[in-house]
C-alpha positions as CSV (number, residue, x, y, z in Angstrom):
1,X,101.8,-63.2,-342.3
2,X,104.9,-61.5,-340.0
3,X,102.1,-61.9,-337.3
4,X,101.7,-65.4,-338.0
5,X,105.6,-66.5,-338.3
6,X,106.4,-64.3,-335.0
7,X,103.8,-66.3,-333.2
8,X,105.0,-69.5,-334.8
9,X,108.3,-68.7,-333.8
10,X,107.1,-68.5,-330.3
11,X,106.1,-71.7,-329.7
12,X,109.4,-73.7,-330.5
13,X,111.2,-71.4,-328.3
14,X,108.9,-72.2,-325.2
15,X,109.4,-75.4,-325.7
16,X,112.8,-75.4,-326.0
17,X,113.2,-73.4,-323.1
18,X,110.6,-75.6,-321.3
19,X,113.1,-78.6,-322.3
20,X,116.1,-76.9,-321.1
21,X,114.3,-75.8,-317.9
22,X,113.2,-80.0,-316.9
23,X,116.6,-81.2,-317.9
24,X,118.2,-79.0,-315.6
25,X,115.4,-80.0,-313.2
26,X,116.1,-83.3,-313.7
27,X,120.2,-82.6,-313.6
28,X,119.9,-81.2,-310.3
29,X,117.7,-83.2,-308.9
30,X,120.0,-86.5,-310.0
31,X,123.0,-84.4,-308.3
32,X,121.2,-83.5,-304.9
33,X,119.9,-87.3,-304.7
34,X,123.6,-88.3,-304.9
35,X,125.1,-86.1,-302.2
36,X,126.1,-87.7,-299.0
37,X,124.6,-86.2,-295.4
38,X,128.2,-84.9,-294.7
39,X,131.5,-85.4,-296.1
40,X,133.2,-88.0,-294.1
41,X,130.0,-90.1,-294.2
42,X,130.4,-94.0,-295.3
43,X,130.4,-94.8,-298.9
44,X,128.2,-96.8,-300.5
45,X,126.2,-97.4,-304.0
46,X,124.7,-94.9,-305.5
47,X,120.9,-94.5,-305.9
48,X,118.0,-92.9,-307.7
49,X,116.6,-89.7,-307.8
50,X,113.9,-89.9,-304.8
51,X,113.7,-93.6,-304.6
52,X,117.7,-94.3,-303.2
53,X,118.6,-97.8,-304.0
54,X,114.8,-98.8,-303.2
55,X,114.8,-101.2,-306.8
56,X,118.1,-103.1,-305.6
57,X,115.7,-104.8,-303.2
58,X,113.4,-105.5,-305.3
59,X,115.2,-108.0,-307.2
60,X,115.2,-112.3,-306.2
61,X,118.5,-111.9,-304.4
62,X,117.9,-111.9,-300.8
63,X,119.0,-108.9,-299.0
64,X,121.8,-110.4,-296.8
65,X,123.6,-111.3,-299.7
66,X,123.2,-107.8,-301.2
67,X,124.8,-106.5,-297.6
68,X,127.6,-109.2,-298.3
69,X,127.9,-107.7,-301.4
70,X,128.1,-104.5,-300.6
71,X,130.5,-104.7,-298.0
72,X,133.2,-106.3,-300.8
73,X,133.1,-103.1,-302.6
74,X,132.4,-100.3,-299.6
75,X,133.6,-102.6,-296.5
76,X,132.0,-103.5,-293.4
77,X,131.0,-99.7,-292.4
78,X,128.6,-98.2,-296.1
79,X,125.8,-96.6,-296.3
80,X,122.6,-96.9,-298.5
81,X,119.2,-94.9,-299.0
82,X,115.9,-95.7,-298.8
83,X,113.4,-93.1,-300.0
84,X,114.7,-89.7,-298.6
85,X,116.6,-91.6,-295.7
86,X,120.1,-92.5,-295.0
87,X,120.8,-96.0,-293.7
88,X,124.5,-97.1,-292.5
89,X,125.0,-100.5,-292.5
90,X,126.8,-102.6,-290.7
91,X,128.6,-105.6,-291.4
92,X,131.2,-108.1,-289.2
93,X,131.2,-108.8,-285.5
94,X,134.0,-106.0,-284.3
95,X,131.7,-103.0,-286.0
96,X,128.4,-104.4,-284.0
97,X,130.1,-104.8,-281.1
98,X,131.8,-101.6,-281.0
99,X,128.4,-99.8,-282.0
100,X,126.3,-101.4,-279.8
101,X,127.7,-102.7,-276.9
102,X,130.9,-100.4,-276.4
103,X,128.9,-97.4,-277.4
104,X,125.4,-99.1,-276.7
105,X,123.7,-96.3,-274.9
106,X,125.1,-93.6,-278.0
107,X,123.4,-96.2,-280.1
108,X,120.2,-96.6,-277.9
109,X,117.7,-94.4,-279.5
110,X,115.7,-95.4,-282.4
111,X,114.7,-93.7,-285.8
112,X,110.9,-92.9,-286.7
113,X,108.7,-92.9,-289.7
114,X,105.2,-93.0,-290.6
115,X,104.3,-96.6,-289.8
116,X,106.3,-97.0,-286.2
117,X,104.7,-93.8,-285.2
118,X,101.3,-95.2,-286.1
119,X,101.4,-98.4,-284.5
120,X,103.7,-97.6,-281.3
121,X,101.4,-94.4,-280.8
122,X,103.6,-92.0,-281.2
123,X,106.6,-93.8,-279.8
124,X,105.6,-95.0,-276.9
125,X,106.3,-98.7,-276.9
126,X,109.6,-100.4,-275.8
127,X,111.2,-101.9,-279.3
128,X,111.0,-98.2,-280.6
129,X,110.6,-95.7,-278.0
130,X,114.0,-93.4,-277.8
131,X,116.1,-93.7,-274.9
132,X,114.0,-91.8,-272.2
133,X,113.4,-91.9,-268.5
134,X,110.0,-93.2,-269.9
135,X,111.2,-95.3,-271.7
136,X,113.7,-97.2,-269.1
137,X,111.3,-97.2,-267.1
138,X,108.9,-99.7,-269.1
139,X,112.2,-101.3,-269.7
140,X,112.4,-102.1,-266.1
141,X,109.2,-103.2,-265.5
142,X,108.2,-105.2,-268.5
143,X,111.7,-107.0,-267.8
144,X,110.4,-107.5,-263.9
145,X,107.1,-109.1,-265.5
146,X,109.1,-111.5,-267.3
147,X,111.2,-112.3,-264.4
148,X,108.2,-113.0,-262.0
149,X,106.3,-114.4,-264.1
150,X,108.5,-116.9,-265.9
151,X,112.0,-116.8,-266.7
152,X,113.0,-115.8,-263.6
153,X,112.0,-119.8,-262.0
154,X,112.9,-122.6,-263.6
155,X,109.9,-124.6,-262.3
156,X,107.9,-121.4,-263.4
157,X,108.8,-121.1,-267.0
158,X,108.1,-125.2,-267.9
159,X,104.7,-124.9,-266.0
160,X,104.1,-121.7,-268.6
161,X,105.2,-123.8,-271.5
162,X,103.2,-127.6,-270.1
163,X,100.3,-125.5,-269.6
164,X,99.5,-125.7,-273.1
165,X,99.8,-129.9,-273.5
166,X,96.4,-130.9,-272.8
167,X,95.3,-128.7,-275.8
168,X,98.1,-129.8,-278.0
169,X,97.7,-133.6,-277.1
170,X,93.9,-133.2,-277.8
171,X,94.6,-130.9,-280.6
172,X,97.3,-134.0,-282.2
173,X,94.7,-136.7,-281.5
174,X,91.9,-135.3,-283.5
175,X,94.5,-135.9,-286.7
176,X,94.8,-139.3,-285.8
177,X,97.3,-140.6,-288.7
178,X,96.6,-138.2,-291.2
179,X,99.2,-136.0,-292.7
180,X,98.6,-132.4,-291.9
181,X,100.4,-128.7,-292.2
182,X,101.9,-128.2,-288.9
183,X,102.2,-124.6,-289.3
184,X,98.8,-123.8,-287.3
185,X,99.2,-126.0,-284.6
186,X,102.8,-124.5,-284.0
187,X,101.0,-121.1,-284.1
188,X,99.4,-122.5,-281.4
189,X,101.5,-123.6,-279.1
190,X,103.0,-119.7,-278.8
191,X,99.9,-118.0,-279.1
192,X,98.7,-120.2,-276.3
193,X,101.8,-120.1,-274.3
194,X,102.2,-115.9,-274.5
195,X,97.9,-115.5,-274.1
196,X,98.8,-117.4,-271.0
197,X,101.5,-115.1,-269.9
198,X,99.8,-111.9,-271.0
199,X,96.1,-112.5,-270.7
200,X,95.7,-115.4,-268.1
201,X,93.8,-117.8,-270.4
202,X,94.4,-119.4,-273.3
203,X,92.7,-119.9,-276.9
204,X,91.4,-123.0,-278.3
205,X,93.2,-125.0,-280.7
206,X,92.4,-124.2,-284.0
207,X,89.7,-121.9,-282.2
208,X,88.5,-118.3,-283.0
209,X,91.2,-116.7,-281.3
210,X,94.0,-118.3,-282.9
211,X,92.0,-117.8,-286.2
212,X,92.0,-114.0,-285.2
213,X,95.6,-113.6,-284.5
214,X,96.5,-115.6,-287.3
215,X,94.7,-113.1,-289.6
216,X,96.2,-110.1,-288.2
217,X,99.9,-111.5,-289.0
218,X,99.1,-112.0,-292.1
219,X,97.2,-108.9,-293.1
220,X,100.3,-107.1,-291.4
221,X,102.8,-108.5,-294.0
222,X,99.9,-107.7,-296.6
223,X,99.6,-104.1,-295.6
224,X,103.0,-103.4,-294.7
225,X,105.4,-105.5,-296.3
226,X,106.2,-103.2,-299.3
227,X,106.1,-100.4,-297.0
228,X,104.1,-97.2,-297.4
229,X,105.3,-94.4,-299.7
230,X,105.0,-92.7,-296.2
231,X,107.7,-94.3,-294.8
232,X,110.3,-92.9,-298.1
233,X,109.2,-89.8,-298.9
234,X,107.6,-88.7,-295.9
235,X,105.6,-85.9,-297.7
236,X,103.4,-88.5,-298.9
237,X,101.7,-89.2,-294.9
238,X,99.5,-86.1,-295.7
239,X,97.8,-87.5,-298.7
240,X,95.1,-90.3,-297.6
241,X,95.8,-93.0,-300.1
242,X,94.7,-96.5,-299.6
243,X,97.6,-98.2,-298.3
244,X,97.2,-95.4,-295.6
245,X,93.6,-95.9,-294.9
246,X,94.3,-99.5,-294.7
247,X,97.2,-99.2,-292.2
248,X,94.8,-97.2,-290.2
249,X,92.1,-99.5,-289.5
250,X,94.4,-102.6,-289.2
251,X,95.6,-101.1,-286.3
252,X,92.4,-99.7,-285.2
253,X,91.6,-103.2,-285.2
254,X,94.7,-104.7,-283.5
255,X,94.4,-102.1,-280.6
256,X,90.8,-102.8,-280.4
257,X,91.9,-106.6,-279.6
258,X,94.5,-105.6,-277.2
259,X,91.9,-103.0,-275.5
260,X,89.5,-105.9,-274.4
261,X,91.5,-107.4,-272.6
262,X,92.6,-104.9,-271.0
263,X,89.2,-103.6,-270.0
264,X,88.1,-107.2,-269.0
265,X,91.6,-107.4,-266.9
266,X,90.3,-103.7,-265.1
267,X,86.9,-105.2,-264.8
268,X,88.4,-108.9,-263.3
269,X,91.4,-107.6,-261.1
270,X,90.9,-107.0,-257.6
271,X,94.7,-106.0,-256.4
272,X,95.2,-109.4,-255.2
273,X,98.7,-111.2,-256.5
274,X,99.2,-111.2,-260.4
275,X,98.6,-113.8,-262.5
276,X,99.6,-112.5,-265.8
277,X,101.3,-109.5,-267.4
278,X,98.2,-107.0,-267.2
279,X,97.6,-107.9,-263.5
280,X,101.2,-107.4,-262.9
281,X,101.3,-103.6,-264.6
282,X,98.2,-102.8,-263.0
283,X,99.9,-104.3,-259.6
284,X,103.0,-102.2,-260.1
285,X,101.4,-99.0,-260.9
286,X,98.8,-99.1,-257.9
287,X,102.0,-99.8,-255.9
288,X,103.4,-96.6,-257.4
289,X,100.5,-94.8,-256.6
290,X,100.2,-95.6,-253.0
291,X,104.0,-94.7,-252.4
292,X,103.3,-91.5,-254.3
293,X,105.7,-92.0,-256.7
294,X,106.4,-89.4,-259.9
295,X,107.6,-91.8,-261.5
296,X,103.6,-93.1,-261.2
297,X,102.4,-90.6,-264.1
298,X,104.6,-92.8,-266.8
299,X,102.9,-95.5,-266.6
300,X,99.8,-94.6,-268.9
301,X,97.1,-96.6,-270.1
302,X,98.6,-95.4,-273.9
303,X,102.1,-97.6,-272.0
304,X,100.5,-100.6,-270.6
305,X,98.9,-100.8,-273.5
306,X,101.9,-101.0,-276.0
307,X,103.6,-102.8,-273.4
308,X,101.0,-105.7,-273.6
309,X,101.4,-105.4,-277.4
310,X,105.2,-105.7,-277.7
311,X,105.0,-109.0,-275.8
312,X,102.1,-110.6,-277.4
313,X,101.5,-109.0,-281.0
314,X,105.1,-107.8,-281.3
315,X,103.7,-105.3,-284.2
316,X,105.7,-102.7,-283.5
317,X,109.1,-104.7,-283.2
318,X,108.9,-105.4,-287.4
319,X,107.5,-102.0,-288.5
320,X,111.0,-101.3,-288.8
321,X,110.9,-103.4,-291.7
322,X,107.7,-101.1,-293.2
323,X,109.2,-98.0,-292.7
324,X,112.1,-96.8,-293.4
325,X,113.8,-99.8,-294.1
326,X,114.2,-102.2,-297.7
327,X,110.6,-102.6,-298.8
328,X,109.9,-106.7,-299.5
329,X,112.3,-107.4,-296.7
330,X,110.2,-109.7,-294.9
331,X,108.1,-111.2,-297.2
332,X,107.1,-114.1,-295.8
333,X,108.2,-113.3,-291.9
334,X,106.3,-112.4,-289.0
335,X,106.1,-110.3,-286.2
336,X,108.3,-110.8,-283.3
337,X,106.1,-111.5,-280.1
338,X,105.0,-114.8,-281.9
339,X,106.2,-115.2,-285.0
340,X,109.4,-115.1,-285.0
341,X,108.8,-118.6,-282.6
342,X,106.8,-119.7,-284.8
343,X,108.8,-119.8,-287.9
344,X,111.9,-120.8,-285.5
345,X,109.7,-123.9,-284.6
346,X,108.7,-124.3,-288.5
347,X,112.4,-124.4,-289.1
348,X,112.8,-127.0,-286.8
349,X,110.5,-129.1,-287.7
350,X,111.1,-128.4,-291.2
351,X,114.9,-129.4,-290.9
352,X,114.6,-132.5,-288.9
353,X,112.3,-134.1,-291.6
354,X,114.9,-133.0,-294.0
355,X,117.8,-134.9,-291.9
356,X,116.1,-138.0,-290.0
357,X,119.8,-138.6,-288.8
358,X,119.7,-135.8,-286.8
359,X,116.2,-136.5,-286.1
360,X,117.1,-139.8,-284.7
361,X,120.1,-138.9,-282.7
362,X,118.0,-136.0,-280.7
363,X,114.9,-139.2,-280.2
364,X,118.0,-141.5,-278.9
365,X,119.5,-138.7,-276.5
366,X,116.1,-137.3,-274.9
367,X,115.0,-141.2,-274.8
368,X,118.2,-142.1,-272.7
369,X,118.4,-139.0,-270.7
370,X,114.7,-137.9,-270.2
371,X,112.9,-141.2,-270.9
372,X,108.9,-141.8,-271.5
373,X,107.8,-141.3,-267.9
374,X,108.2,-137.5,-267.1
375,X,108.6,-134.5,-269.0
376,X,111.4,-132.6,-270.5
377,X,112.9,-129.9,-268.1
378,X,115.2,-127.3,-268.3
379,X,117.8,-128.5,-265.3
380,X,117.9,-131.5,-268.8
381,X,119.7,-129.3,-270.6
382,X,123.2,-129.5,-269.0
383,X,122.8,-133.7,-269.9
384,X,121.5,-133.1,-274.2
385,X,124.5,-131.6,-275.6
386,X,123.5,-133.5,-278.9
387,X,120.0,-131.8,-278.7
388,X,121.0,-128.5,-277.3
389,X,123.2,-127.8,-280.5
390,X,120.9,-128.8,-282.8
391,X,118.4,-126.4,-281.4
392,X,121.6,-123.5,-281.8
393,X,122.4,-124.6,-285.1
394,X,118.8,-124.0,-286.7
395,X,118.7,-120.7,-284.6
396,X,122.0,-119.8,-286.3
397,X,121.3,-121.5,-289.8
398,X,117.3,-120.0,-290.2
399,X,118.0,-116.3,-289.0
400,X,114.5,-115.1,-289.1
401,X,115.2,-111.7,-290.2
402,X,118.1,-110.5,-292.2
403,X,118.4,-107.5,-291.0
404,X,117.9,-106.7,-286.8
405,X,116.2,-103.3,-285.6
406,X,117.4,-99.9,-286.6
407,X,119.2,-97.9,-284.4
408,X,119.8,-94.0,-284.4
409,X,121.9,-92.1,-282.5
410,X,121.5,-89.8,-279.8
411,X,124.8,-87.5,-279.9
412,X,128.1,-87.1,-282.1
413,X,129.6,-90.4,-282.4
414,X,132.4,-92.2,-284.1
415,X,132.1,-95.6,-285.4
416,X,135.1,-97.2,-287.7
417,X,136.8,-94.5,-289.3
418,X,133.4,-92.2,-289.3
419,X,131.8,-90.0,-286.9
420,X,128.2,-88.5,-287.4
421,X,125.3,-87.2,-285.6
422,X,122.0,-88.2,-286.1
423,X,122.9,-91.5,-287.7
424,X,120.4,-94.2,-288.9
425,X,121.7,-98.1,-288.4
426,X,121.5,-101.2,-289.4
427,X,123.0,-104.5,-288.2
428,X,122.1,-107.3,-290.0
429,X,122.1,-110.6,-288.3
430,X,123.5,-111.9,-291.3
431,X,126.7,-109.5,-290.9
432,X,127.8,-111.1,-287.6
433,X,128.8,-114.8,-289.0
434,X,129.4,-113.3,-292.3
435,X,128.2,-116.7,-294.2
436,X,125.8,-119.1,-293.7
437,X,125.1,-123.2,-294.5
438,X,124.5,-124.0,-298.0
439,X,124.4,-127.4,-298.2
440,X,123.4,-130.8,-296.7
441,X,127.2,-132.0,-296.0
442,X,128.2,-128.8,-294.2
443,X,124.9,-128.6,-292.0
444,X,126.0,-132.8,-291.1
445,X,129.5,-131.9,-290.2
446,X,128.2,-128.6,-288.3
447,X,125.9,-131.5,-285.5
448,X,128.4,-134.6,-285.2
């Protein structure tokens, strides 16, 4: 019997002493999770053990207004965590400016994570790629692409953009007068106009292509829009869980697009003058060659590749809304190289149906200015002041993203009252206006 109440005396006292042990766990844990990277760092609200301030975003209230929130209480320099990772966020015009044009190239790099590093290849696009010789490099060229091909030539750019209006007329005559969802012929119009740029072709309306593309948007958002546990609690990358196999073979597949071209472009080009964006990287870098350039051994096929895929697929460019960033941010967005045209043109259209005053005063003003008998051009601009600032004010009133891509620093740095190293930020668009239109009457009195 002593044997029996010794041992039974045993068992309370492990477990006791197994209580005491996971609430002091737990204690510490809830401590560590609260302390900030350094002392002087930005305040901000405080978050969860592991998760940060992860569940504020999952809530209906969009996350601009939780920044404006936020910066009530903190002030337009606080700080927030998602996962394991630090964010300081900024909010009004003077701190953005002072972060990242006065100190633009302190601000310059860019932060990593799971996803970014698995769809820019290890950082070697241009949205994300840290501020490298490498990297300013691709900077340079892709910006001489754009240049050459079409915003450096008025006449240039609008034979781009009418290249697409036998499609598009053809496209808008097989609906004759039935109502239809514009949202796939506007997808479209920029897939058409960018495949042109990029690829030297373009896709048939409603066609395969389009189809393709189309899909790949949307399983991105499908895949990625909550994030991966990855991205957090970087830990996680090493254990293959669905979400990970599945972000694996989207972009298996994505690249596998991209690739094609690329090998039909090596197969088709025969150094003559460029005609779209491949031919003209393939151009520069056989130029390179011949001059003997070092500069030559940059300009990988891994490069040209992502290089091609920031303009057209814009993947990378909204990973920073997968990664380390508020999961459910972009529900419902896109990725930059198209979408974020696209839903700027859904916007559009979207608002002019909503206000057919506005609707008819652009009509009158391209009517009297432009007329029926040629096409729109841009040396028109200077004469539609009417249209001009309509087209700002949905820019402005429909900011496609609340929140703009991350930067990190590269050295010690001061912003506002705080200096850090190693710092993770985040403008929101949303930040610089600080307010938006809410109603009918103010959008009216914002195009008189």
């Amino acid at each position: 019997m002593l044997g029996l109440a010794e041992s039974g005396g045993v068992v309370p006292s492990s477990t006791s002493l197994a209580l005491l042990s996971a609430a002091t766990a737990l204690v510490g844990l809830w401590v560590w999770s609260q302390q900030k990277p350094r002392k002087d760092f930005p305040p901000g609200p405080k978050g969860w053990p592991l998760i940060g301030n992860i569940l504020e975003f999952r809530s209906d209230i969009p996350p601009h207004i939780i920044f404006m929130e936020h910066a009530k209480k903190y002030g337009d320099i606080f700080s927030i965590r998602i996962g394991q990772r630090w964010t300081v966020v900024l909010n009004g015009a003077a701190v953005i400016k002072e972060a990242l044009l006065k100190k633009g190239v302190e601000f310059a790099n860019r932060p990593s994570s799971y996803s970014i590093d698995l769809a820019s290849e290890g950082g070697k696009n241009i949205v994300f790629g840290q501020f490298t010789p490498t990297w300013k490099l691709h900077r340079k060229l892709a910006y001489s692409a754009f240049r050459t091909l079409a915003t450096g030539n008025n006449e240039r750019f609008e034979k781009l953009v009418y290249s697409i209006l036998p499609g598009l007329t053809k496209h808008l005559e097989s609906k004759s007068s039935e109502p239809f969802d514009p949202r796939t012929t506007l997808a479209s119009c920029i897939y058409n106009i960018l495949a042109t740029m990029c690829f030297g072709k373009q896709f048939e309306f409603d066609g395969p292509e389009v189809k393709f593309w189309m899909r790949m948007s949307q399983q991105f958002m499908e895949i990625f829009g909550n994030g991966l546990a990855a991205d957090y609690i970087p830990i996680l990358k090493h254990i293959p869980t669905p979400a990970v196999k599945k972000s694996k073979e989207f972009t298996n597949e994505f690249y596998d697009a991209i690739n094609k071209e690329l090998e039909e472009h090596h197969a088709s080009y025969d150094g003559g003058e460029p005609k779209d964006l491949i031919e003209m990287l393939f151009h520069i870098r056989q130029e390179m060659e011949d001059e003997g350039s070092e500069d030559m051994t940059m300009i990988t096929e891994t490069y040209i590749r992502q290089t091609v895929a920031d303009v057209f697929g814009g993947m990378k460019a909204t990973s920073y809304l997968i990664l380390f960033m508020v999961p459910t941010i972009m529900e419902n967005k896109g990725t930059s190289g198209t979408d974020t045209s696209i839903f700027t043109m859904h916007w559009s259209v979207g608002l002019l149906v909503q206000y057919p005053e506005v609707q008819a005063k652009v009509a009158a003003e391209v009517d009297r200015v432009v007329g029926r008998d040629r096409l729109p051009c841009l040396n028109d601009r200077d004469n539609l002041p009417y249209t001009t600032a309509t087209l700002y004010e949905v820019m402005r009133y429909s900011s496609i993203a609340p929140v703009s891509v991350p930067h990190a620093t590269s050295k010690e740095v001061q912003i506002g009252e705080f200096c850090s190293k190693s710092l993770q930020l985040l403008p929101p668009p949303w930040g610089r206006g600080k307010g938006h239109i809410k109603n009918k009457e103010m959008l009216r009195r914002c195009i008189v």
